[in-house]
C-alpha positions in Angstrom: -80.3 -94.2 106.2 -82.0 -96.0 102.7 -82.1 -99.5 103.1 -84.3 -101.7 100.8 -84.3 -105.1 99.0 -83.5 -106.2 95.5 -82.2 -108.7 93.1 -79.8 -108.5 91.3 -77.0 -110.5 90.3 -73.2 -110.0 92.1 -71.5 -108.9 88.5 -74.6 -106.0 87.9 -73.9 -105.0 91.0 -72.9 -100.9 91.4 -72.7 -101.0 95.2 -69.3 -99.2 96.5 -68.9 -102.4 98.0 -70.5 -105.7 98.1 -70.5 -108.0 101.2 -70.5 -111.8 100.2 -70.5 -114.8 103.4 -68.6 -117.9 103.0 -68.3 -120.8 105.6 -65.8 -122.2 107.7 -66.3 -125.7 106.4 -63.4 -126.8 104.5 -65.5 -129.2 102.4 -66.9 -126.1 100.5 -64.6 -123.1 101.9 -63.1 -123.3 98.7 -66.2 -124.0 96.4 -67.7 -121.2 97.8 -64.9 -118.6 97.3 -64.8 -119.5 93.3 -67.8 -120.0 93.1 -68.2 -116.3 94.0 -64.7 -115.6 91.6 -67.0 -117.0 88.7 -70.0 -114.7 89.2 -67.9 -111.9 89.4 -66.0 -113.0 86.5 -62.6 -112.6 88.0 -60.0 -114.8 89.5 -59.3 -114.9 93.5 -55.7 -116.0 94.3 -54.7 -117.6 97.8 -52.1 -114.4 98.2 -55.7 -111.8 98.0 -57.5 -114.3 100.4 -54.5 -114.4 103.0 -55.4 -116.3 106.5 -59.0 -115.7 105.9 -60.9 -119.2 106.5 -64.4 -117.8 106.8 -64.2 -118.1 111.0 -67.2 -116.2 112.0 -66.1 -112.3 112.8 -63.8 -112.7 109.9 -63.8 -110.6 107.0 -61.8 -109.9 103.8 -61.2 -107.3 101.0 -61.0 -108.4 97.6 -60.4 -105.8 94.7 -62.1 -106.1 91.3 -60.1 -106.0 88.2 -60.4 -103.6 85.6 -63.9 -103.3 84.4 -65.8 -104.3 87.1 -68.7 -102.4 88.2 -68.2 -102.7 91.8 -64.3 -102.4 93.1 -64.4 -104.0 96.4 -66.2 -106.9 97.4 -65.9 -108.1 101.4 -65.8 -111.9 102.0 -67.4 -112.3 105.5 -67.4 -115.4 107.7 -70.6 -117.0 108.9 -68.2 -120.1 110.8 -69.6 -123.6 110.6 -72.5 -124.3 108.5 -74.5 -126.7 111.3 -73.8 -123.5 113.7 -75.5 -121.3 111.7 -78.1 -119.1 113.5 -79.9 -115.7 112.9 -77.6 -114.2 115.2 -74.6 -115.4 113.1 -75.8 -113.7 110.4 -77.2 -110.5 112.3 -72.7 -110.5 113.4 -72.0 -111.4 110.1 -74.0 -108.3 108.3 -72.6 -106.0 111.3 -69.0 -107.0 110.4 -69.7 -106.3 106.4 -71.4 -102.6 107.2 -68.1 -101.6 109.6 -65.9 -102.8 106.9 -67.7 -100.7 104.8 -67.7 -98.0 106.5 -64.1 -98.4 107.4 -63.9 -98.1 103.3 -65.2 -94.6 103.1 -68.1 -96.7 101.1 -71.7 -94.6 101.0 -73.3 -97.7 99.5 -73.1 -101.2 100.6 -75.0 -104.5 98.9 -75.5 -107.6 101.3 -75.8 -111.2 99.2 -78.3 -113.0 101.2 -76.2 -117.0 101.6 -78.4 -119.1 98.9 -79.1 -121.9 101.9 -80.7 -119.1 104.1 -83.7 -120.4 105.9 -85.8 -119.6 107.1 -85.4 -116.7 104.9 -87.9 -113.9 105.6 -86.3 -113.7 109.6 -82.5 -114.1 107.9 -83.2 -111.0 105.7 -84.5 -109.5 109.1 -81.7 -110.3 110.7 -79.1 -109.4 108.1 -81.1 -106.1 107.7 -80.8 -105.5 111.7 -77.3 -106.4 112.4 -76.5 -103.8 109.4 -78.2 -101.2 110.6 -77.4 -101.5 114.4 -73.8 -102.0 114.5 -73.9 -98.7 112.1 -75.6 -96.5 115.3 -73.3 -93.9 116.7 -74.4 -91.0 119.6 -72.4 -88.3 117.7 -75.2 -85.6 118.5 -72.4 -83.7 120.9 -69.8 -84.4 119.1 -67.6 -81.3 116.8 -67.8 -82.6 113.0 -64.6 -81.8 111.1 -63.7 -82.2 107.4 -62.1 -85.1 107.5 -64.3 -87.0 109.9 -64.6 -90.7 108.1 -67.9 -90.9 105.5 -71.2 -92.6 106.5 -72.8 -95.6 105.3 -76.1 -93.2 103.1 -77.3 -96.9 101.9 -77.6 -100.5 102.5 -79.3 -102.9 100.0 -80.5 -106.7 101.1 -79.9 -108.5 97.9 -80.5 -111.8 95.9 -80.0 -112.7 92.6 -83.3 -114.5 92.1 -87.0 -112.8 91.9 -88.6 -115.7 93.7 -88.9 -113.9 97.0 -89.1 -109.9 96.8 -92.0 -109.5 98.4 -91.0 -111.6 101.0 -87.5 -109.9 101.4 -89.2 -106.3 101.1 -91.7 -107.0 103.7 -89.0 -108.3 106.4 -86.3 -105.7 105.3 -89.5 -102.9 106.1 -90.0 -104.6 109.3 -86.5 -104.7 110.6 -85.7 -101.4 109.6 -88.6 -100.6 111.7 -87.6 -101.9 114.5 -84.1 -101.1 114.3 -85.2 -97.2 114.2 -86.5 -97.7 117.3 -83.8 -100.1 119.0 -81.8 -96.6 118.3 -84.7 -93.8 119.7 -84.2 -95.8 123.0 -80.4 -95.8 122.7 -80.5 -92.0 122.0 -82.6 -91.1 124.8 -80.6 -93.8 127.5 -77.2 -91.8 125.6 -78.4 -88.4 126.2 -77.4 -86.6 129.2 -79.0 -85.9 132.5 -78.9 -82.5 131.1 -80.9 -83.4 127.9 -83.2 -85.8 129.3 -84.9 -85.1 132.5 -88.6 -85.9 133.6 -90.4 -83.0 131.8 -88.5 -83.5 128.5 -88.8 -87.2 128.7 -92.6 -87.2 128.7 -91.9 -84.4 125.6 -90.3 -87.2 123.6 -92.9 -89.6 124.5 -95.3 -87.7 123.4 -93.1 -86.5 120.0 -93.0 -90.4 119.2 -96.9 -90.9 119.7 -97.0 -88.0 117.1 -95.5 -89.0 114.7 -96.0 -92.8 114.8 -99.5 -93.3 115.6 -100.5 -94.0 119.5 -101.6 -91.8 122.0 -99.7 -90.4 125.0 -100.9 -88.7 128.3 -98.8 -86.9 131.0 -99.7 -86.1 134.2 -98.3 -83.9 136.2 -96.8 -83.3 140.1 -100.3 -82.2 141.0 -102.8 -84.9 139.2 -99.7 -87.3 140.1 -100.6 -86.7 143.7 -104.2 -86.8 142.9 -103.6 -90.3 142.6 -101.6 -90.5 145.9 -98.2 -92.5 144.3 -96.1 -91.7 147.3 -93.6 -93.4 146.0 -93.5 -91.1 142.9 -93.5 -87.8 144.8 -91.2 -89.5 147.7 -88.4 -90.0 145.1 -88.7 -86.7 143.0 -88.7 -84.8 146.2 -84.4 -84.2 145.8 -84.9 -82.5 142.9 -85.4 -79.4 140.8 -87.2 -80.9 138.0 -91.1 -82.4 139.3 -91.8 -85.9 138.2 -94.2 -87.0 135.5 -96.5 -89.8 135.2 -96.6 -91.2 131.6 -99.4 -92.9 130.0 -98.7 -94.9 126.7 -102.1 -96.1 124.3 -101.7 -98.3 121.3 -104.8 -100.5 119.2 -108.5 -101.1 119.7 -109.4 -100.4 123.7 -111.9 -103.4 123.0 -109.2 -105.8 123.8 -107.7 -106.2 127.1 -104.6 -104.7 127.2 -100.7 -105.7 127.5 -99.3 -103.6 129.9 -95.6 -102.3 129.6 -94.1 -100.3 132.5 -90.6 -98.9 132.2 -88.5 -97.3 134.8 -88.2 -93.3 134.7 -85.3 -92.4 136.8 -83.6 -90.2 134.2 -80.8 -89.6 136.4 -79.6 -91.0 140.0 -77.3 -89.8 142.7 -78.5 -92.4 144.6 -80.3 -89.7 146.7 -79.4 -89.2 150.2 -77.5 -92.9 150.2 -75.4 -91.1 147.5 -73.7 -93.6 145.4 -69.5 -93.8 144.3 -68.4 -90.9 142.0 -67.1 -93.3 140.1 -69.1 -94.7 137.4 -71.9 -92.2 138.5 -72.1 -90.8 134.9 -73.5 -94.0 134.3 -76.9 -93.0 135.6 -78.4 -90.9 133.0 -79.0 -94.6 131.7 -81.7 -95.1 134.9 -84.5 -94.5 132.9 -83.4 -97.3 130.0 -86.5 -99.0 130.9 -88.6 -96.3 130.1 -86.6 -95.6 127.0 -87.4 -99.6 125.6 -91.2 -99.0 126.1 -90.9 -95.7 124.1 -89.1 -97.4 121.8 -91.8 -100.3 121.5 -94.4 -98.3 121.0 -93.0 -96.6 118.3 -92.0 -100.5 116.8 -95.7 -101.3 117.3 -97.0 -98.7 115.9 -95.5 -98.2 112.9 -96.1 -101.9 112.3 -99.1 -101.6 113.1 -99.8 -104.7 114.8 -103.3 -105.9 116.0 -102.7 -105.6 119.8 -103.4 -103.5 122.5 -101.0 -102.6 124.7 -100.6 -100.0 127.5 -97.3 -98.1 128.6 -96.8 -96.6 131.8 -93.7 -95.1 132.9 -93.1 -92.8 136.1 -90.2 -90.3 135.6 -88.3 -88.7 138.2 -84.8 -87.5 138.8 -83.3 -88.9 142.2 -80.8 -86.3 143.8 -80.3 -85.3 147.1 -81.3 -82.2 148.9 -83.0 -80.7 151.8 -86.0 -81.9 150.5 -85.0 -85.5 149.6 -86.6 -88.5 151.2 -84.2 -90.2 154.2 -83.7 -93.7 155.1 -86.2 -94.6 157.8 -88.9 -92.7 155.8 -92.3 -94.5 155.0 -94.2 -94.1 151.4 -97.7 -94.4 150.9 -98.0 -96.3 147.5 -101.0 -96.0 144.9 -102.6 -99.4 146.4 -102.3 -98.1 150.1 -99.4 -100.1 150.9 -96.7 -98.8 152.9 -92.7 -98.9 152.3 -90.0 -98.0 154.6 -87.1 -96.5 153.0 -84.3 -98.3 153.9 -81.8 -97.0 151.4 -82.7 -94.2 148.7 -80.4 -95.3 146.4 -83.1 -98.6 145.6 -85.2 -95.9 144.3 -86.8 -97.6 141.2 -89.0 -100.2 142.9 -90.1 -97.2 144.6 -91.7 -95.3 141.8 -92.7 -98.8 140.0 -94.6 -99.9 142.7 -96.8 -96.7 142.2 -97.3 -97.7 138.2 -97.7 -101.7 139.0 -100.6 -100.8 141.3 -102.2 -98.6 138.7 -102.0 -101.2 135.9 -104.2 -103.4 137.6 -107.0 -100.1 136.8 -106.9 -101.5 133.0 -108.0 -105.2 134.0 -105.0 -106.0 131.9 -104.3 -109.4 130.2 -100.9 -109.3 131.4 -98.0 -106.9 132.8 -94.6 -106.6 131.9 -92.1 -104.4 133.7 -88.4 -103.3 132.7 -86.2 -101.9 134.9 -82.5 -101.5 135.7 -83.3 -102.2 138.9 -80.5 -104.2 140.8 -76.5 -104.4 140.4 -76.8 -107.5 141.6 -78.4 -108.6 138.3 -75.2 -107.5 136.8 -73.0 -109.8 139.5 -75.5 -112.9 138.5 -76.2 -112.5 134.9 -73.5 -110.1 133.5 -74.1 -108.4 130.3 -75.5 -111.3 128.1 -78.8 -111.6 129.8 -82.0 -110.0 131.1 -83.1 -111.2 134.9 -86.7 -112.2 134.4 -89.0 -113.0 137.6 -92.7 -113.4 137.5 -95.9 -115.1 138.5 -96.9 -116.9 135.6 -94.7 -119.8 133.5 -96.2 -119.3 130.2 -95.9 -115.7 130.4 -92.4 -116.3 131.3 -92.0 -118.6 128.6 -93.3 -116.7 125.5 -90.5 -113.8 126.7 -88.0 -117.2 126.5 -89.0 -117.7 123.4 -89.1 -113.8 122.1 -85.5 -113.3 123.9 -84.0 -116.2 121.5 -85.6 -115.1 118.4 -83.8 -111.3 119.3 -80.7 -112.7 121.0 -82.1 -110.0 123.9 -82.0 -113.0 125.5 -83.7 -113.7 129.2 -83.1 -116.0 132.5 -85.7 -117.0 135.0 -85.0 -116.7 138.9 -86.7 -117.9 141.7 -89.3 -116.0 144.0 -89.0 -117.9 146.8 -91.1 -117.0 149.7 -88.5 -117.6 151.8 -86.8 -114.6 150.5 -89.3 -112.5 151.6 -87.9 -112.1 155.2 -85.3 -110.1 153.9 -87.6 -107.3 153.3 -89.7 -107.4 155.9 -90.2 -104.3 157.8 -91.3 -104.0 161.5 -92.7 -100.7 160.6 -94.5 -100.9 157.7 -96.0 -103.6 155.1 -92.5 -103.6 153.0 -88.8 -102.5 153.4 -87.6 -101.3 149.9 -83.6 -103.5 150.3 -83.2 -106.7 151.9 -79.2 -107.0 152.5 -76.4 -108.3 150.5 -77.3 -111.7 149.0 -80.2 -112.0 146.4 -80.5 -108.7 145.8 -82.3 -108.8 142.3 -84.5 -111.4 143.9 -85.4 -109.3 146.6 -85.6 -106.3 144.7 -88.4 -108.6 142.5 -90.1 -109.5 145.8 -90.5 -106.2 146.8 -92.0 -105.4 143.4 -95.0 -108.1 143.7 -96.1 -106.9 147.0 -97.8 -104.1 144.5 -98.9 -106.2 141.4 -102.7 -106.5 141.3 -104.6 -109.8 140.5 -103.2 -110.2 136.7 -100.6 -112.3 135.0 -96.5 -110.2 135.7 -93.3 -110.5 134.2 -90.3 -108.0 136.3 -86.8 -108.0 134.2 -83.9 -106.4 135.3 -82.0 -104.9 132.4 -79.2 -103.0 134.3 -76.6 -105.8 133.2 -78.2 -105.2 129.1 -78.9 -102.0 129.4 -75.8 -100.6 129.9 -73.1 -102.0 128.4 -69.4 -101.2 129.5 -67.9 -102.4 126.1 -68.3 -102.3 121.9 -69.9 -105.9 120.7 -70.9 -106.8 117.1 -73.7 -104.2 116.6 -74.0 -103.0 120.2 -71.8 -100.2 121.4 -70.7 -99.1 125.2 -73.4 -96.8 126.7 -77.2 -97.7 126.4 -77.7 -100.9 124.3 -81.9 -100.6 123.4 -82.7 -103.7 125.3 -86.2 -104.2 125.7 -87.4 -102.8 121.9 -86.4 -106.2 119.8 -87.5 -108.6 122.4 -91.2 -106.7 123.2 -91.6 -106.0 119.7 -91.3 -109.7 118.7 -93.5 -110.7 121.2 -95.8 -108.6 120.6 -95.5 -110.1 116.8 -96.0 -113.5 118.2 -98.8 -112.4 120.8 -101.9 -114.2 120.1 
C-alpha cells in the first residue's frame, strides 16, 4: 500500500474520501464541525450529522455538494480533548481507514487535528493505526468479483508547509514498522502447514535478504554439536528436524542486545497432548519468534545505530514414538539438567538452550519473548505482556517503550520462594511447578539458564493471540513484540 505525507488544504483535496477528527467537548464540538463546513465551502446540517458527538470510535459520513472535489468526507471522534493520547489517535485513524474501506474508497486523506503534539509521534501514530487496522490474512482465501475494494492509498495531510519533513520522516518510519508488525502477523497466521521449522528459518533468512542483516541456520546436526538437549528433546515427536536461528544486525564493535523468540511453530502439546479444542490455536507458538523476525526487519530498514542479536530455536512439538515423556531428563546447552514433568511446557525447554548461548555474545542485555504460560492469559488477559527479569531499569525502559506503542507491559515478582515449586529431586530443574503462579514459575524456570548479563522474559500468549477484532488488531496473531522492541531500540542509548 502508498502511503505518504502532504499538505494540502481540505477543499484541494481529491482523496475518494477525506477523514476529518472532531472532539467530544461541547465547548467546541460545534466550532469544530463548521469550522470544517467553511474549509470545505459547504453547509453541515444537524439532520447530516445525526447522533454523532465526536465520542471516540465514532464516525460519520458527510456528502459534498455539487462541485466538490472530494464527495465524502468522514467526521471521526478523538473523545475529550484533556484524554487525548497517541493511541486515541492511532483508534481514531483505524476507524477513518475501515470506513473507507467500507466505502469502496481506493484513496483516503487523514487531516492531522491542528493542536497535535507532539506532532512527529501523532503523524506516527495516525500513520500506524491506518495501516494496521487495514491488515487482513486473505492469502487462503478464494477472491471473487465482487469481493469489497482495497484501500491502494493513504495520505497523512496538513494544510500548512511548516512541518513536511518532519511529517515525511515519521510517516516513513511508521510505515516501516507497520510492514513489519504485519510479516510477524503473517507468519503467526500461517498454518502449521506453511510454517514449520525448515521454512521458518527460510523466511528469516528471506527477511535478512532483503532488508539488510545477516542470518545463520544451523541445523539437527551442528544443533547437537552444541548439545541443546532441550532443542533436540522437544523436536524429537516430529517429522520436520528443528533449527537453530541466528539473527545479526549493526557494527559487532558494540556489545550486543540480544532478542530470543520462541520457535514452536506448532504444538500438540506432545505426549501431554493438549484439548482439541482451540488446538488450531497453536500454529501461533512460535509468535515470539515471529516479533524478533519482525524487529529485525524494523531495525533494519531503519537503520538504527545498534547492535542487536536474534536467536530463535524452532521446533514442532507433536507426539510420536519418538517423542520425549514425562519423567525424561534434558541436558541443556549450559550443562544443566531438566526433568520433564509435562511436554506440553515445551517452550522454556528449547529457550533455556538459546538463554545459555546468549551469554557466548557477552551481551549488554537479553530480552526473551515467548507465549509461554496460559496462566499469563488468566492474570493479565489480552491487554498486557507479563514481563519478569533481573534488572529494574531494564524493566523499566520496556515500561516506557510499551506505553509509547500501547504494546503495553506488567512486572511480576520472582520470588525465590517460588522456586520450590520447581524443584526436582532428580535433576537441577523440573520444567512445571503446579497450578498457582504458573507464569511465574514458568519465568523461574527460565533464569536457572540466563548467564551473568542483564534479562528481561515476557510472556506474550495473552497479546499474541488474540480471540477477538479490536481497533487495528484482528483475532489470530496480533504482532506483539515488533512496535514495542522497535521503539526501544529507537530509544536505546
Amino acid at each position: 500500500m502508498n502511503v505518504c505525507f502532504e499538505s494540502a488544504s481540505v477543499k484541494e483535496n481529491s482523496a475518494d474520501v477525506i477523514a476529518v477528527f472532531v472532539h467530544r467537548d461541547k465547548a467546541t464540538f460545534s466550532r469544530e464541525v463548521q469550522g470544517f463546513a467553511r474549509r470545505m465551502a459547504a453547509r453541515i446540517s444537524a439532520a447530516e450529522i445525526g447522533d454523532f458527538k465526536g465520542k471516540e470510535g465514532e464516525s460519520c459520513i458527510v456528502y459534498a455538494q455539487r462541485g466538490a472535489r472530494t464527495r465524502r468526507y468522514v467526521l471521526v471522534g478523538l473523545g475529550e480533548r484533556k484524554k487525548l493520547s497517541l493511541e486515541r489517535y492511532r483508534r481514531a485513524a483505524a476507524t477513518a481507514a475501515k470506513r473507507a474501506r467500507s466505502l469502496k474508497a481506493k484513496t483516503l486523506a487523514i487531516y492531522v487535528p491542528g493542536i497535535a503534539r507532539p506532532f512527529g509521534q501523532t503523524v506516527h501514530a495516525l500513520t500506524e493505526g491506518a495501516l494496521l487496522s487495514l491488515y487482513k490474512f486473505d492469502k487462503y482465501v478464494s477472491k471473487n468479483d465482487d469481493d469489497p475494494a482495497k484501500v491502494e492509498s493513504i495520505s497523512i495531510v496538513t494544510e500548512g508547509r511548516a512541518k513536511l519533513i518532519e511529517g515525511k520522516t515519521a510517516v516513513d518510519k511508521a510505515r516501516i514498522v507497520s510492514e513489519s508488525t504485519a510479516l510477524a502477523r503473517d507468519l503467526g497466521n500461517a498454518p502449521g502447514n506453511e510454517i514449520f521449522p525448515q521454512t521458518l528459518a527460510e523466511a528469516a533468512r528471506q527477511s535478512a535478504e532483503r532488508s539488510g542483516y545477516r542470518a545463520t541456520i544451523l541445523d539437527e546436526q551442528e544443533i547437537s554439536d552444541l548439545a541443546m538437549g532441550g532443542v533436540l528433546g522437544v523436536s524429537r515427536g516430529s517429522a520436520h528436524p528443528p533449527r537453530f536461528i541466528i539473527l545479526e544486525y549493526g557494527p559487532k564493535s558494540k556489545r550486543p542486545i540480544v532478542l530470543v523468540g520462541k520457535g514452536v511453530t506448532f504444538d500438540s502439546g506432545g505426549i501431554s497432548i493438549k484439548p482439541s479444542a482451540g488446538m488450531a490455536e497453536m500454529k501461533m507458538d512460535m509468535s515470539g519468534a515471529a516479533a524478533v523476525i519482525g524487529t529485525f526487519e524494523a531495525v533494519a530498514r531503519l537503520k538504527l545505530p545498534v547492535h542487536i542479536v536474534g536467536l530463535i530455536p524452532a521446533v514442532e512439538n507433536l507426539p510420536s514414538g519418538n517423542a520425549i515423556r514425562p519423567g525424561d531428563i534434558l541436558r541443556h546447552y549450559n550443562g544443566k539438567t531438566s526433568e520433564v514433568d509435562n511436554t506440553d511446557a515445551e517452550g522454556r525447554l528449547i529457550l533455556a538452550d538459546a538463554l545459555g548461548y546468549a551469554g557466548t555474545f557477552k551481551p549488554q542485555a537479553v530480552i526473551d519473548l515467548a507465549t509461554l504460560t496460559g496462566a499469563v492469559v488468566v492474570a493479565l488477559g489480552h491487554y498486557a505482556t507479563g514481563m519478569m527479569g533481573n534488572d529494574s531499569a531494564l524493566m523499566e525502559k520496556l515500561k516506557i517503550a510499551g506505553e509509547a506503542t500501547y504494546e503495553r507491559v506488567w512486572q511480576l515478582p520472582l520470588f525465590d520462594e517460588y522456586e520450590n515449586q520447581i524443584r526436582s529431586d532428580i535433576a537441577d530443574v523440573k520444567n512445571t511447578g503446579g497450578r498457582w503462579a504458573g507464569c511465574i514459575t514458568g519465568g523461574l524456570f527460565l533464569r536457572k539458564f540466563i548467564g551473568n548479563y542483564k534479562w528481561v522474559h515476557l510472556d506474550i500468549a495473552g497479546t499474541a493471540i488474540l480471540e477477538e477484532n479490536g481497533d487495528y488488531t484482528f483475532k489470530g496473531a496480533s504482532g506483539v513484540g515488533v512496535r514495542l522492541l522497535t521503539e526501544l531500540l529507537t530509544r536505546w542509548k
